[in-house]
N, CA, C and O atoms as a Tinker XYZ file with bonds, in Angstrom:
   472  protein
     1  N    -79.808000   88.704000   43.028000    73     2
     2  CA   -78.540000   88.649000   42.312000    64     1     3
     3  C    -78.253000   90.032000   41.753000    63     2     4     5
     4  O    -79.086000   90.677000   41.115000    81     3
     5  N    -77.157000   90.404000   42.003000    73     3     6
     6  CA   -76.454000   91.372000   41.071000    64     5     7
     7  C    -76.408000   91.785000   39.853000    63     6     8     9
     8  O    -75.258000   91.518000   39.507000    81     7
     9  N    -77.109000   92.427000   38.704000    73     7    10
    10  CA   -76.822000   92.091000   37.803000    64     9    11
    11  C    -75.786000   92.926000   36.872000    63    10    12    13
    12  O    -75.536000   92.946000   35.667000    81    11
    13  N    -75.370000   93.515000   37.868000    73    11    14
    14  CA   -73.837000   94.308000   37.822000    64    13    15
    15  C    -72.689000   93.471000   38.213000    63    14    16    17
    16  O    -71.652000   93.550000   37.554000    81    15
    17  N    -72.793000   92.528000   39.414000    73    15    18
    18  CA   -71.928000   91.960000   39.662000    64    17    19
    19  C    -71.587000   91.010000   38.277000    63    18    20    21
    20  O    -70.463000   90.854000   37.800000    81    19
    21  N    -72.877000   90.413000   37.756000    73    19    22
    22  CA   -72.917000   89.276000   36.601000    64    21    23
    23  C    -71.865000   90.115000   35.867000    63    22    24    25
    24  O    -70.674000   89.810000   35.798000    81    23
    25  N    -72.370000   91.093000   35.383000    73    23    26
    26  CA   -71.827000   91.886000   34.239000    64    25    27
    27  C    -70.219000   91.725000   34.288000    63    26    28    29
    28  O    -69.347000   91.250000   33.560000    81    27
    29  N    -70.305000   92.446000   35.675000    73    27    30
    30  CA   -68.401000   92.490000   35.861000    64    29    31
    31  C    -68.051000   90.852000   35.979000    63    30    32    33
    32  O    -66.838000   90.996000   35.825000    81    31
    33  N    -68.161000   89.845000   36.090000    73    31    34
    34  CA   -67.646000   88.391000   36.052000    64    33    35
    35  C    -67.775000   88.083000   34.920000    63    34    36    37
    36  O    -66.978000   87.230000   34.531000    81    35
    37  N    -68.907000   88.669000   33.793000    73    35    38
    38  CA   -69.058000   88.288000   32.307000    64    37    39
    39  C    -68.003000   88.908000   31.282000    63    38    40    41
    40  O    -67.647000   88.437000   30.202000    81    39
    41  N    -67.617000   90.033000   31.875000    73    39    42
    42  CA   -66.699000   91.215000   31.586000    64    41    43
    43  C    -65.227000   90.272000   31.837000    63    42    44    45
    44  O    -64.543000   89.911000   30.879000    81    43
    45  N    -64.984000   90.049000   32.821000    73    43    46
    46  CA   -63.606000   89.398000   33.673000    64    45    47
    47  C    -63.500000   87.815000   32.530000    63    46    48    49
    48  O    -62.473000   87.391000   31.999000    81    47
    49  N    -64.611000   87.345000   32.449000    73    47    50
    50  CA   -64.462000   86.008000   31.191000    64    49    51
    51  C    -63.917000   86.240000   30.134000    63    50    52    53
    52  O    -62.980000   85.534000   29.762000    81    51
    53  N    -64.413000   87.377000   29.330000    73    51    54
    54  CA   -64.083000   87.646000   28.082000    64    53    55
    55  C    -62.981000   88.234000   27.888000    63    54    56    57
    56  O    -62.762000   88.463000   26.699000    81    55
    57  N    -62.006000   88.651000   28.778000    73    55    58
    58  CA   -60.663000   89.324000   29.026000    64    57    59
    59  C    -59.942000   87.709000   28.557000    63    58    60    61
    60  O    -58.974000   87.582000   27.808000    81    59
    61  N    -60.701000   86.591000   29.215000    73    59    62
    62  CA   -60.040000   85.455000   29.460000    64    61    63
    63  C    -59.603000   84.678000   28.156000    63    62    64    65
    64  O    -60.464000   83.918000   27.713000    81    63
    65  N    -58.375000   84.745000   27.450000    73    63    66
    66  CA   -58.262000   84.071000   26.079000    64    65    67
    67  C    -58.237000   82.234000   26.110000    63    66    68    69
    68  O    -58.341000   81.420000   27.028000    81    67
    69  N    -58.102000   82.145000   25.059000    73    67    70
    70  CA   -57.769000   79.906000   24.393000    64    69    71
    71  C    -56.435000   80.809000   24.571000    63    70    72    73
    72  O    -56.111000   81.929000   24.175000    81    71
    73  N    -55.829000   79.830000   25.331000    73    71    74
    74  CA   -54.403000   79.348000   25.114000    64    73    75
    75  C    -53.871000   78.816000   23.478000    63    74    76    77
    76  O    -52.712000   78.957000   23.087000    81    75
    77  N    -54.826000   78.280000   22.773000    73    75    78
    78  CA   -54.973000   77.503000   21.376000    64    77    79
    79  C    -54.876000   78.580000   20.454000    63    78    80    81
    80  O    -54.087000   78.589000   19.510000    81    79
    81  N    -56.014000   79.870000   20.842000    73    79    82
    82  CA   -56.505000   80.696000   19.740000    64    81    83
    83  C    -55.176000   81.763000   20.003000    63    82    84    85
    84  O    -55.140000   82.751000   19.270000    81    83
    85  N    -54.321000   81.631000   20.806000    73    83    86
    86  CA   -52.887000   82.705000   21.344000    64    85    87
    87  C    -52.132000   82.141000   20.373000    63    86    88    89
    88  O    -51.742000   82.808000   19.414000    81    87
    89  N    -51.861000   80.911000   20.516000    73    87    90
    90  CA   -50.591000   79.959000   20.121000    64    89    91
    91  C    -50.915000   80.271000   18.793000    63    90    92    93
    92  O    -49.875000   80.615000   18.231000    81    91
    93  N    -52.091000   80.323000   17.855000    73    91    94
    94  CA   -52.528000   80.458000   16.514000    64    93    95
    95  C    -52.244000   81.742000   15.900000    63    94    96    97
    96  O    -52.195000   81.910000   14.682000    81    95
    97  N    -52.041000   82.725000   16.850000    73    95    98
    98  CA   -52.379000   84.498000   16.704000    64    97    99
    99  C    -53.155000   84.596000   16.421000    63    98   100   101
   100  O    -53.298000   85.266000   15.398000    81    99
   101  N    -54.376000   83.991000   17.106000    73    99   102
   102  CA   -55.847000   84.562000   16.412000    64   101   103
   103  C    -56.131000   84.418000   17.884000    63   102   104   105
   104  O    -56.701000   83.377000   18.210000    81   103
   105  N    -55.795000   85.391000   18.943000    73   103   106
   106  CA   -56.346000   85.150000   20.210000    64   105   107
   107  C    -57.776000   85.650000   20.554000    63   106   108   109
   108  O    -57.947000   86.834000   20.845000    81   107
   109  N    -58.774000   84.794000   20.525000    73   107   110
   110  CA   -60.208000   84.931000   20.983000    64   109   111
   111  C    -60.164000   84.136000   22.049000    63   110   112   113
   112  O    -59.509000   83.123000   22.295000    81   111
   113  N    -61.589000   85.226000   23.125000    73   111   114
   114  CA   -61.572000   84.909000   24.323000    64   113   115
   115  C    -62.510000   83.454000   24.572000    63   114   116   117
   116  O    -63.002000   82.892000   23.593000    81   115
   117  N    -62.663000   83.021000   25.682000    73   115   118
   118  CA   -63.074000   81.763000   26.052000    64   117   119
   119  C    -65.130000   82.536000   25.867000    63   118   120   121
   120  O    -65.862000   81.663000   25.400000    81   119
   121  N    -65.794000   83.729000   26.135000    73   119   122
   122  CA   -66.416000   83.850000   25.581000    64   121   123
   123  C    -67.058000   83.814000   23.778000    63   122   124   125
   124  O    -68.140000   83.506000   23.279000    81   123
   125  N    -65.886000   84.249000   23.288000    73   123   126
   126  CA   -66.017000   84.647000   21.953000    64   125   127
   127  C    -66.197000   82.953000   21.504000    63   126   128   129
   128  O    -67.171000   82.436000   20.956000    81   127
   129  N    -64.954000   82.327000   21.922000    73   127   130
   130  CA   -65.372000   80.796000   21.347000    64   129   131
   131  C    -66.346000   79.867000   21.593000    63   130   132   133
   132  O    -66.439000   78.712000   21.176000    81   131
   133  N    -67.179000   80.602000   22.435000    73   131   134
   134  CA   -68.810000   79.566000   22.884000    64   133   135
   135  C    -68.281000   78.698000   23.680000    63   134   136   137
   136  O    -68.726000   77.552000   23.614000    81   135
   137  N    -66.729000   79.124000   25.057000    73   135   138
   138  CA   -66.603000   77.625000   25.849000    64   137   139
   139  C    -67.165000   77.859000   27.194000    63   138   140   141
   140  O    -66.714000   77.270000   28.177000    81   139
   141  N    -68.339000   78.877000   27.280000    73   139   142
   142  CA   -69.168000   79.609000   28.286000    64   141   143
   143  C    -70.408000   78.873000   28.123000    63   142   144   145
   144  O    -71.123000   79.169000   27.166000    81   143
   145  N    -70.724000   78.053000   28.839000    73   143   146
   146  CA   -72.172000   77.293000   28.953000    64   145   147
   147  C    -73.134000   77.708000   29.886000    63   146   148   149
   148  O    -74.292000   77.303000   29.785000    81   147
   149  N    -72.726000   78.609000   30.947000    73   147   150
   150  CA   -73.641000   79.051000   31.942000    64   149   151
   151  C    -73.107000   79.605000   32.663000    63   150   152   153
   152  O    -71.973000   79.234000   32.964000    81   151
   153  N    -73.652000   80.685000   33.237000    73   151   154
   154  CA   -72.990000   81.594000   34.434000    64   153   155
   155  C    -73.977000   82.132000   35.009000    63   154   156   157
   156  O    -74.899000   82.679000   34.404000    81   155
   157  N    -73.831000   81.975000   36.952000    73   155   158
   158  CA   -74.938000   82.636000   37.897000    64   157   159
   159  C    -74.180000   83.011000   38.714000    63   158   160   161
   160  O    -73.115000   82.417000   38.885000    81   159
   161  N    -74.574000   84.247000   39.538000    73   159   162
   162  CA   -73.884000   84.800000   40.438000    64   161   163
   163  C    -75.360000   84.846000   41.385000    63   162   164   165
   164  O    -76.324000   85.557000   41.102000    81   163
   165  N    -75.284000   83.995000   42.458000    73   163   166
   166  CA   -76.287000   83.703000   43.914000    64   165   167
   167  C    -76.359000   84.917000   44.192000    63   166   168   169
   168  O    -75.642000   85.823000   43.767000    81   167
   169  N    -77.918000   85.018000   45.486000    73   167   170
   170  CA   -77.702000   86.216000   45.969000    64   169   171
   171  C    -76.545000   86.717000   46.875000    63   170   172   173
   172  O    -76.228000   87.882000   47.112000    81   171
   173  N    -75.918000   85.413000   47.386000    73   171   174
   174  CA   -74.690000   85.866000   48.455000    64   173   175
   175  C    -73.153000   85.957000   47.494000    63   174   176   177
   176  O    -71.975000   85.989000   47.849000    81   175
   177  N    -73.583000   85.971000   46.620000    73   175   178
   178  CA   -72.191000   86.469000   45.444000    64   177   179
   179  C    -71.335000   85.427000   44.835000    63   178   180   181
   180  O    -70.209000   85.618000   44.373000    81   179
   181  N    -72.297000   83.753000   44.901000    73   179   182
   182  CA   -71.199000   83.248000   44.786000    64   181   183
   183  C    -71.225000   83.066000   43.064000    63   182   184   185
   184  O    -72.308000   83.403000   42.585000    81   183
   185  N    -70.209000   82.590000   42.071000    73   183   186
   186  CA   -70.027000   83.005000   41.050000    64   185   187
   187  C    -69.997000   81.092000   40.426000    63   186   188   189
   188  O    -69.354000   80.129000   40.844000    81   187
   189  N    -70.649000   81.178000   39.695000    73   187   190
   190  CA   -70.762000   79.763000   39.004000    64   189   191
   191  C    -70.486000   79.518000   37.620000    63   190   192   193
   192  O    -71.257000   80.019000   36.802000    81   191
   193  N    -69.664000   78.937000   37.279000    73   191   194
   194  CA   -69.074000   79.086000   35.543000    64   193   195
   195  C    -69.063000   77.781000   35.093000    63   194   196   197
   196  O    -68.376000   76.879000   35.573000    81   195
   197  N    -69.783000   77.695000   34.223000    73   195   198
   198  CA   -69.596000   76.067000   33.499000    64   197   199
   199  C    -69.230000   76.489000   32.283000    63   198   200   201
   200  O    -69.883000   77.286000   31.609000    81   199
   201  N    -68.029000   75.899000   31.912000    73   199   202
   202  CA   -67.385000   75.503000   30.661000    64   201   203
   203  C    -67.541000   74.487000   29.874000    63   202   204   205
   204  O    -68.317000   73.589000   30.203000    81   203
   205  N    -66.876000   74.437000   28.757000    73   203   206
   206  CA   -67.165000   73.170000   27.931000    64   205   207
   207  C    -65.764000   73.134000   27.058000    63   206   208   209
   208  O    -65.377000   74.228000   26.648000    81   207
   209  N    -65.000000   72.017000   26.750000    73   207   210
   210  CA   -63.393000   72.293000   26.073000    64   209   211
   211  C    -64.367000   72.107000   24.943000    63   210   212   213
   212  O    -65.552000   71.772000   24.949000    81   211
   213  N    -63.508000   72.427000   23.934000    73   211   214
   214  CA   -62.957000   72.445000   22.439000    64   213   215
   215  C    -63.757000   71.129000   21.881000    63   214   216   217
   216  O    -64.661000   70.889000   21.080000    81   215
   217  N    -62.710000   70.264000   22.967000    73   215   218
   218  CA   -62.855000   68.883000   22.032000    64   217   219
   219  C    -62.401000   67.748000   23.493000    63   218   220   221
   220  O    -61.860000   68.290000   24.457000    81   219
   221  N    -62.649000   66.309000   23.536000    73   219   222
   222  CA   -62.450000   65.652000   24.552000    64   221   223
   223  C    -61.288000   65.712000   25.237000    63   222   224   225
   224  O    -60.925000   65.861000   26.404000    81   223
   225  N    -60.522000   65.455000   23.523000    73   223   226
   226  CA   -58.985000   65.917000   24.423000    64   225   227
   227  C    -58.169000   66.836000   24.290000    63   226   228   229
   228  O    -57.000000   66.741000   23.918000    81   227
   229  N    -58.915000   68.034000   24.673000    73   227   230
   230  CA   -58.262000   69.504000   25.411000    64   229   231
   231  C    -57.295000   69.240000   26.114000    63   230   232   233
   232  O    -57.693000   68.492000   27.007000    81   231
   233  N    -56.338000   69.419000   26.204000    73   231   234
   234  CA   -55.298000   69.541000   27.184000    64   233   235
   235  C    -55.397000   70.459000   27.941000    63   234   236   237
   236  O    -55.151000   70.248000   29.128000    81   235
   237  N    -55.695000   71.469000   27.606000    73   235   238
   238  CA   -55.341000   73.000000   27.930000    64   237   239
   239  C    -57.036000   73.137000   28.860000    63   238   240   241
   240  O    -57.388000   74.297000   29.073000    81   239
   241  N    -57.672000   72.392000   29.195000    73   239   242
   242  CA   -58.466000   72.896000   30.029000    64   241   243
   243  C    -58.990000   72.875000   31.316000    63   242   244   245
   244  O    -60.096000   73.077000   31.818000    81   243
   245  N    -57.760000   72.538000   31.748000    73   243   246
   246  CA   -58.086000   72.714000   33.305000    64   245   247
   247  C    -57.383000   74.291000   33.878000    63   246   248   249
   248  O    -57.755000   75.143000   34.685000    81   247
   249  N    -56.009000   74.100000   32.841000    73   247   250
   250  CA   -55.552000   75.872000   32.662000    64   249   251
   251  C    -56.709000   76.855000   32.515000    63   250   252   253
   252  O    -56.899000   77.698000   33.391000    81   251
   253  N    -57.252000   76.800000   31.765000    73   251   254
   254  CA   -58.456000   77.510000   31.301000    64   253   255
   255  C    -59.870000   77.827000   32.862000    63   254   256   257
   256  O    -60.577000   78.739000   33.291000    81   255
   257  N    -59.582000   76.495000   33.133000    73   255   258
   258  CA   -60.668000   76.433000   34.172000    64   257   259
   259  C    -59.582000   77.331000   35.357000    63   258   260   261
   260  O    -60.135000   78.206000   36.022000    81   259
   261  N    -58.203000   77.106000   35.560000    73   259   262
   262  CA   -57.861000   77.677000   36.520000    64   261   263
   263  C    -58.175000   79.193000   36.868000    63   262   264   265
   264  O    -58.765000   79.731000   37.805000    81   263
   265  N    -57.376000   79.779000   35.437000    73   263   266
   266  CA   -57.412000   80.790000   34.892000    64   265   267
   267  C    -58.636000   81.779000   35.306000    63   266   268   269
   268  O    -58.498000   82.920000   35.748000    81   267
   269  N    -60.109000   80.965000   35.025000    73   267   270
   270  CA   -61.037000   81.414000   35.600000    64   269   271
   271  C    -61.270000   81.754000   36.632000    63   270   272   273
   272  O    -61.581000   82.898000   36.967000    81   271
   273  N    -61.131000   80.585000   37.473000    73   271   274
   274  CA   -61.391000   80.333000   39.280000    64   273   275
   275  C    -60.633000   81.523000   39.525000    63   274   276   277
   276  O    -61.289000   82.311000   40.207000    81   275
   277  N    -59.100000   82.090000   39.117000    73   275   278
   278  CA   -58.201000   82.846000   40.055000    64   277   279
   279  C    -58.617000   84.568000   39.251000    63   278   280   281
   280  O    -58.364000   85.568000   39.924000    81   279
   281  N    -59.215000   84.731000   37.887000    73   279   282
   282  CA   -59.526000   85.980000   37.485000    64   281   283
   283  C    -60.988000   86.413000   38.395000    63   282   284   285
   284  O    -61.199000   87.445000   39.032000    81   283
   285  N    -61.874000   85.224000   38.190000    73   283   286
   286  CA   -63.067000   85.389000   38.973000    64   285   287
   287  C    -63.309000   85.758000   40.065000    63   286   288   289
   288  O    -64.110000   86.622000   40.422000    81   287
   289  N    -62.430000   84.939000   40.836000    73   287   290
   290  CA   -62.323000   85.611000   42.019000    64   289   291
   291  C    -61.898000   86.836000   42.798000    63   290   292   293
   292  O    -62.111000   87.190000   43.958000    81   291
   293  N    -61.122000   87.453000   41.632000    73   291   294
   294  CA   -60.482000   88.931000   42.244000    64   293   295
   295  C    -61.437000   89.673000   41.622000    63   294   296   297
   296  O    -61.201000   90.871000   41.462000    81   295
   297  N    -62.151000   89.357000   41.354000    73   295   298
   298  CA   -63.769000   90.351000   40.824000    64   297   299
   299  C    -63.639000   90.992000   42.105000    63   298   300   301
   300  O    -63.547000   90.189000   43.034000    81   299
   301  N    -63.602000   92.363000   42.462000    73   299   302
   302  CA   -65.112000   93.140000   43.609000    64   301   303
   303  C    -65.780000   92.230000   43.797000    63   302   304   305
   304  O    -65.902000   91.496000   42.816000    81   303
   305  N    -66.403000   91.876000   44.861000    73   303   306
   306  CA   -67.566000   91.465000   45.354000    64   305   307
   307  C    -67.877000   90.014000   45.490000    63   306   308   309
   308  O    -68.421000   89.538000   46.486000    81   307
   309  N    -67.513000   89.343000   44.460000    73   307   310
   310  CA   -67.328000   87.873000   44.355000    64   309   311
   311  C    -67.256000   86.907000   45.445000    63   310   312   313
   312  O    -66.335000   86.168000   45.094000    81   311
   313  N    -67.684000   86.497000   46.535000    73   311   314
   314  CA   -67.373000   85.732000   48.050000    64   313   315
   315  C    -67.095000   84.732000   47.439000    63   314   316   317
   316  O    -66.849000   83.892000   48.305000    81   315
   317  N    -66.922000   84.071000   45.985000    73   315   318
   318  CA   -66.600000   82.523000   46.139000    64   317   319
   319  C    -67.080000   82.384000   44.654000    63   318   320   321
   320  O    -67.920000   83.105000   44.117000    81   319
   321  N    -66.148000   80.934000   43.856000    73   319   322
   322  CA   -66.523000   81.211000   42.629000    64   321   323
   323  C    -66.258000   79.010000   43.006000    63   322   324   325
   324  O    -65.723000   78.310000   43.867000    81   323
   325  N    -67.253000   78.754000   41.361000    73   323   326
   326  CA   -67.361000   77.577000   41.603000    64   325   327
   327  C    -67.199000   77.497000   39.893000    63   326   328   329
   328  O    -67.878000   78.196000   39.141000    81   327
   329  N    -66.087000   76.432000   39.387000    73   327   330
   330  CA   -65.975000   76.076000   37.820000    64   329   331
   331  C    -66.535000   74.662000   37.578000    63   330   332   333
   332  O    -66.395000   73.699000   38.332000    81   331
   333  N    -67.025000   74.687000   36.703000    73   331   334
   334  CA   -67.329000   72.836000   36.220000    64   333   335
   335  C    -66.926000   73.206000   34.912000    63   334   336   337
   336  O    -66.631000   74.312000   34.458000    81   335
   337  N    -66.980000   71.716000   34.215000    73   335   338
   338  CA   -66.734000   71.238000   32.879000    64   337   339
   339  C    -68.047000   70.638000   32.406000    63   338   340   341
   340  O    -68.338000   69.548000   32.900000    81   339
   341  N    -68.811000   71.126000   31.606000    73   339   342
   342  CA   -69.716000   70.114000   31.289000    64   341   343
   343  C    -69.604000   69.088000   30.103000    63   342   344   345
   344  O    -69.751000   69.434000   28.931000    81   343
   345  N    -69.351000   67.886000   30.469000    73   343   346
   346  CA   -68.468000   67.271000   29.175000    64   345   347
   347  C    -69.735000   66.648000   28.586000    63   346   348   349
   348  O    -69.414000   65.686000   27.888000    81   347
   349  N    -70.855000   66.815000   28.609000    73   347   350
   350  CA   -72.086000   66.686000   28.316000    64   349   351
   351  C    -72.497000   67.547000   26.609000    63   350   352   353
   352  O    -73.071000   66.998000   25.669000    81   351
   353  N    -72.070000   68.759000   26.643000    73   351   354
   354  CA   -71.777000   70.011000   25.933000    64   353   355
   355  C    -70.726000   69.740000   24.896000    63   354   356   357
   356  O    -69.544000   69.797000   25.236000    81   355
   357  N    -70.994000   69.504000   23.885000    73   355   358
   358  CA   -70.008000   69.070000   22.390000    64   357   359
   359  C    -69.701000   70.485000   22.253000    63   358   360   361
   360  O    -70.346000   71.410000   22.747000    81   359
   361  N    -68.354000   70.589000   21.331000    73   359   362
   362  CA   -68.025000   72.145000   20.945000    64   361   363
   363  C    -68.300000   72.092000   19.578000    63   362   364   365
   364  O    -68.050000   71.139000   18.840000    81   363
   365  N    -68.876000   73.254000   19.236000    73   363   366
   366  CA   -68.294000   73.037000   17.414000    64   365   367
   367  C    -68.634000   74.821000   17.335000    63   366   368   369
   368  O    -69.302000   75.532000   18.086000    81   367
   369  N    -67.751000   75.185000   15.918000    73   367   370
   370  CA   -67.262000   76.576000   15.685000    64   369   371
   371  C    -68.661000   77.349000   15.505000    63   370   372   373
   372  O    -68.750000   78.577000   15.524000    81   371
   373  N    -70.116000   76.162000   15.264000    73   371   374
   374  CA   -71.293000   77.952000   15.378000    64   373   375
   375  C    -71.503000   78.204000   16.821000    63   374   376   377
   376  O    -72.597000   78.710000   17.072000    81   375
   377  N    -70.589000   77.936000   18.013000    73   375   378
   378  CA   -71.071000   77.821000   19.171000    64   377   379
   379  C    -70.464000   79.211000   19.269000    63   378   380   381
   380  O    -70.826000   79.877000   20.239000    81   379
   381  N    -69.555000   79.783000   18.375000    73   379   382
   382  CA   -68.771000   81.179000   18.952000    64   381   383
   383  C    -69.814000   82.061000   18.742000    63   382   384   385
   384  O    -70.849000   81.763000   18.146000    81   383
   385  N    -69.551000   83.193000   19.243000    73   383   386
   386  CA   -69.963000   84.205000   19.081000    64   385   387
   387  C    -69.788000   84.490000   17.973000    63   386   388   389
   388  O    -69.016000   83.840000   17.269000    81   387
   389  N    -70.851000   86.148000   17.275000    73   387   390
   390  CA   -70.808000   86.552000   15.931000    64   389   391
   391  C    -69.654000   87.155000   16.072000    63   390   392   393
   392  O    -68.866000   87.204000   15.127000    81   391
   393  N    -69.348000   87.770000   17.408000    73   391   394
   394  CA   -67.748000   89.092000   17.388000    64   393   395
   395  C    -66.462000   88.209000   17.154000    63   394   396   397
   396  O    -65.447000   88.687000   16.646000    81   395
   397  N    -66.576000   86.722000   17.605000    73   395   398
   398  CA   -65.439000   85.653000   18.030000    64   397   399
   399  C    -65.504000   85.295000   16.127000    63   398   400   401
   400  O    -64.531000   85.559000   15.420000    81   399
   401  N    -66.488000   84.827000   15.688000    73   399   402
   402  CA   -66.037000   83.999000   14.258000    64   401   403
   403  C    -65.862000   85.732000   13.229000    63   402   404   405
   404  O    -65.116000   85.728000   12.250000    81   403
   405  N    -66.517000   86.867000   13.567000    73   403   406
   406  CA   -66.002000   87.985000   12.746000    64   405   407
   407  C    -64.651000   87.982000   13.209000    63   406   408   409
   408  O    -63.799000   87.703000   12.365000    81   407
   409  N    -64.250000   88.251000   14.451000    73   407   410
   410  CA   -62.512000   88.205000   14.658000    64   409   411
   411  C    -62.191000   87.204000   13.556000    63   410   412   413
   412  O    -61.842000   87.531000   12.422000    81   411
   413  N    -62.365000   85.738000   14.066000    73   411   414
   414  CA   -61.694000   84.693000   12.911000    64   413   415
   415  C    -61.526000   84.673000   11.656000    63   414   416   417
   416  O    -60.673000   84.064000   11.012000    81   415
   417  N    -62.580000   85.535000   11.206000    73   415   418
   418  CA   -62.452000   85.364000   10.010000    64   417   419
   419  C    -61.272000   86.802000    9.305000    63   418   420   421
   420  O    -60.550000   86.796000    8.307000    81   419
   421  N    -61.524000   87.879000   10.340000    73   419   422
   422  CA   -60.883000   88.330000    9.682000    64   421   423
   423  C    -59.319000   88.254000    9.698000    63   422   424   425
   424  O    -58.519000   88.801000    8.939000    81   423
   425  N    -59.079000   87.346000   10.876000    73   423   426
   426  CA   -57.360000   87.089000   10.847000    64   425   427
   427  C    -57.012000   86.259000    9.854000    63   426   428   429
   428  O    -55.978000   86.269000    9.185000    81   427
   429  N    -58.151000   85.371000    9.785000    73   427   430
   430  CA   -58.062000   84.473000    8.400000    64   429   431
   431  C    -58.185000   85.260000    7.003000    63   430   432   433
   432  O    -57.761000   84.858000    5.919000    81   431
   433  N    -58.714000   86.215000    7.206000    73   431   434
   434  CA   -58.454000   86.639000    5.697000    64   433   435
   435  C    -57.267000   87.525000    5.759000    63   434   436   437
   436  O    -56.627000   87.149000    4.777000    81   435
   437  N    -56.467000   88.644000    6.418000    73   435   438
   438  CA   -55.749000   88.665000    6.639000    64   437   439
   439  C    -54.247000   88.023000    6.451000    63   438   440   441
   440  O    -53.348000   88.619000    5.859000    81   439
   441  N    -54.106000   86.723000    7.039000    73   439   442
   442  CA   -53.598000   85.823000    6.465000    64   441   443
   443  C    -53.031000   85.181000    5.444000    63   442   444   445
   444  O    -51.822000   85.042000    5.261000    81   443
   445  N    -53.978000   84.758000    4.723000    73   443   446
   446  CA   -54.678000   84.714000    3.056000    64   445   447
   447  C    -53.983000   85.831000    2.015000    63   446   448   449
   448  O    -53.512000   85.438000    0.948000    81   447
   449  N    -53.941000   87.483000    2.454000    73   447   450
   450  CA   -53.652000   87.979000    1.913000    64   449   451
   451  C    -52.114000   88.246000    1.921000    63   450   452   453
   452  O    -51.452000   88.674000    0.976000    81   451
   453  N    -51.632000   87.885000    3.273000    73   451   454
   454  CA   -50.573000   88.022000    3.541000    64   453   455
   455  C    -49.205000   86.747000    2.968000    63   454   456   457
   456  O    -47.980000   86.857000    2.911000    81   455
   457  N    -50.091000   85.669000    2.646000    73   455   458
   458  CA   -49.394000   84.738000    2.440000    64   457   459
   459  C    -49.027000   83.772000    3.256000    63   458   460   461
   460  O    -48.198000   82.936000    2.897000    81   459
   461  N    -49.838000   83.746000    4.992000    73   459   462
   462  CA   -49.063000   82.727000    5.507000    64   461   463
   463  C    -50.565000   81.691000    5.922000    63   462   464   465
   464  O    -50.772000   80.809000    6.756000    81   463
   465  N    -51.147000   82.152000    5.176000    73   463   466
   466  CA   -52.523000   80.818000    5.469000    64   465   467
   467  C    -53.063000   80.734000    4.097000    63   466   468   469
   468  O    -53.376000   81.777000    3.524000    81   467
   469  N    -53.236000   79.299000    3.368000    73   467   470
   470  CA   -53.471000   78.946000    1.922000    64   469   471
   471  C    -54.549000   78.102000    2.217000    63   470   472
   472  O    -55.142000   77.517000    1.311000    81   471
């Protein structure tokens, strides 16, 4: 396996925002929010991404899953990319990253100071 190729598909994820965390103006990526459960790139390049939504009823995540399949794939090198959902995988907010809940917090405080979050 590549572990350059990984890099650049791990790289290409985190470009990838919540549709949720946009709509909020607090846009963090689908890495930052912990909805990244696993990722392998085979030796013949193929690219494997398991996700996990928010919550059961995500709406927004098959967008999300699309989103992936069609960024992933215009990776360099990539011969083939494969998405699942693991609905096995509960979400909850310590699943983000430290960079994803430091973003949050600081739009939230931000906010706060600004007057439009109490």
């Amino acid at each position: 396996m590549s572990a350059t190729l990984q890099d650049d598909v791990l790289a290409t994820l985190d470009g990838i925002h919540d549709p949720c965390s946009i709509a909020t103006r607090r846009p963090l990526s689908i890495v930052e929010l912990g909805l990244l459960v696993d990722l392998t790139v085979s030796p013949d390049n193929e690219a494997r991404v398991v996700l996990r939504a928010t919550s059961p009823s995500c709406v927004l995540i098959g967008s999300i899953m699309g989103a992936v399949e069609e960024r992933v794939r215009a990776v360099p090198g990539v011969r083939n990319v494969v998405v699942e959902l693991d609905v096995s995988s509960d979400w909850y907010p310590e699943r983000m990253t430290p960079a994803g809940a430091a973003k949050l917090e600081i739009a939230r405080h931000q906010a706060r100071r600004s007057g439009t979050l109490r």
